[in-house]
N, C-alpha and C positions, 0 to 999 in steps of 0.2 A: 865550745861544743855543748850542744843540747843532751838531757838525761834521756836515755831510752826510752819509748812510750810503754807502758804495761802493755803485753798481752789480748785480747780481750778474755779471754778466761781467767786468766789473771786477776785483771777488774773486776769479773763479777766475785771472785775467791774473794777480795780484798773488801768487796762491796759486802759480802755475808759474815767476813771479821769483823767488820763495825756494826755491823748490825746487833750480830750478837755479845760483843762485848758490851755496848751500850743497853741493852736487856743486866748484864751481869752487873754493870754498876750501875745499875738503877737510874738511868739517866733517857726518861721516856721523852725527850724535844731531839736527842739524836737517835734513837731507837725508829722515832715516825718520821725522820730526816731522812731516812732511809728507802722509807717502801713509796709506795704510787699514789695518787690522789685517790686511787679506787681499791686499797688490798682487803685480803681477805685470807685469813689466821680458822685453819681446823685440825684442833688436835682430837685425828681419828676415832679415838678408841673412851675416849666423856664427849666427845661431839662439843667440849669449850674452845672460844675465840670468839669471833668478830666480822663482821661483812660491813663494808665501807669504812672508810677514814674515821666517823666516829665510832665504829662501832671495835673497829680494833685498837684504838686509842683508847676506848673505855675499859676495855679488858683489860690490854697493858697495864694501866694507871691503878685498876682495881682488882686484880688476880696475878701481875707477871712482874714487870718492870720493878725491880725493888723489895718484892714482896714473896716469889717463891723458893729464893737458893738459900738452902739453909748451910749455917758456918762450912760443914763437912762438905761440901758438894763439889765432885769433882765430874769432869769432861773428859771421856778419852776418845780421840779422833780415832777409827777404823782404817775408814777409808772419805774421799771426798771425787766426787765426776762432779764435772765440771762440762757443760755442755755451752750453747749460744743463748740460749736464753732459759738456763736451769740448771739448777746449781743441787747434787743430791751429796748430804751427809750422813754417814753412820757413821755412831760414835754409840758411848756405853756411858751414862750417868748413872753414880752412884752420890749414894745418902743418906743419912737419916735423916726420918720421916717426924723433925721436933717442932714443924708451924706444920699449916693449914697446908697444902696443894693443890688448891683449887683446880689448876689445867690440867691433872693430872690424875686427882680422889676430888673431885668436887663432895663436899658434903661431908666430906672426913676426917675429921678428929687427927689430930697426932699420934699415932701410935710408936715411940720410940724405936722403931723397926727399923732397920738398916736396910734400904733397897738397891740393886743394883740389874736395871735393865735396858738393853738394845733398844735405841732409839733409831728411827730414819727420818731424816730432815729434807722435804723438798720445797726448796724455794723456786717461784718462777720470777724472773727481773725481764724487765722492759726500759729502753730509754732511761737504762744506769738505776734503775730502782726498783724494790723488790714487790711485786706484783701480789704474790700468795704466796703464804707458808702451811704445806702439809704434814702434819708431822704423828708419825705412827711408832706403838710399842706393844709391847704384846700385856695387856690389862691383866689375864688371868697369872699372868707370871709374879704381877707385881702384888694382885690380891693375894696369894698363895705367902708369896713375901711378910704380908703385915698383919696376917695370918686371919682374912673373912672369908679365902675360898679353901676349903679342904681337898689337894691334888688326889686323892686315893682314891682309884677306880675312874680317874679322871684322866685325860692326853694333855696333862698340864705340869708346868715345872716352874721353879721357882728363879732363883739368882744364879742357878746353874747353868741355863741356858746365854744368858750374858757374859758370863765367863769363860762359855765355848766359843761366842764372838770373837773373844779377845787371844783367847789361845786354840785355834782347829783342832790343834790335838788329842785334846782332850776325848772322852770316848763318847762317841753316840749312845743315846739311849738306848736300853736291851730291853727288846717287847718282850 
């Protein structure tokens, strides 16, 4: 008797597991195993990543793969859609901020600051590989975090808002 065939949602779930676990062990020949001859990496909010096969293989190689998850760094899955050709994650990464983060604070310094914000991850896969990654978080939350934007008198919040991600309950902000 033959094993069940996955899903195709399934597949593409399984396809963004390895994707990103091979990001997390530093392991940039399966991480580019992965996407398209053509992807292309924009994280939102620094506008860092990559357009074409070289271009996000060099990013990997010199800002991601190996080089941004410091010891602390944890992932918490939200939620995951899973569509036919797109795969969207929210999850809540948390950290401290003790190397560089280039895709993230390009240009900034380590500030021992502990950050913890709402990430959304939209991959597009094509023909079992991952085509584009868009990935968006809210910047002023994270600057307010490591303390270069000052929230007062501002519509900005810091690790609070991430931690309403993870728990609804919690109370909405009072204007």
């Amino acid at each position: 008797m033959s094993e069940p065939r996955p899903s195709a949602q399934q597949a593409l779930s399984d396809l963004l597991e390895r994707h990103v676990k091979a990001e997390l062990d530093g392991d940039l020949e399966t991480t580019m195993a992965t996407m398209s001859e053509d992807p292309h990496l924009n994280h939102v909010a620094s506008m860092m990543g990559g357009v074409g096969r070289q271009g996000v293989q060099h990013f990997y190689r010199n800002h991601l793969v190996g080089k941004f998850f410091p010891p602390d760094v944890t992932m918490t899955k939200v939620s995951r859609t899973v569509g036919t050709d797109q795969i969207v994650d929210e999850l809540v990464l948390s950290f401290t901020h003790t190397q560089p983060v280039d895709w993230m604070l390009p240009g900034v310094a380590p500030t021992g600051k502990h950050i913890e914000v709402a990430v959304v991850v939209i991959a597009g896969v094509k023909n079992g590989k991952i085509t584009h990654e868009h990935i968006y978080w809210d910047q002023a939350s994270v600057l307010v975090q490591i303390g270069v934007l000052n929230p007062a008198g501002l519509p900005v919040c810091g690790a609070e808002s991430a931690r309403k991600v993870l728990n609804p309950k919690l109370p909405a902000r009072a204007v």
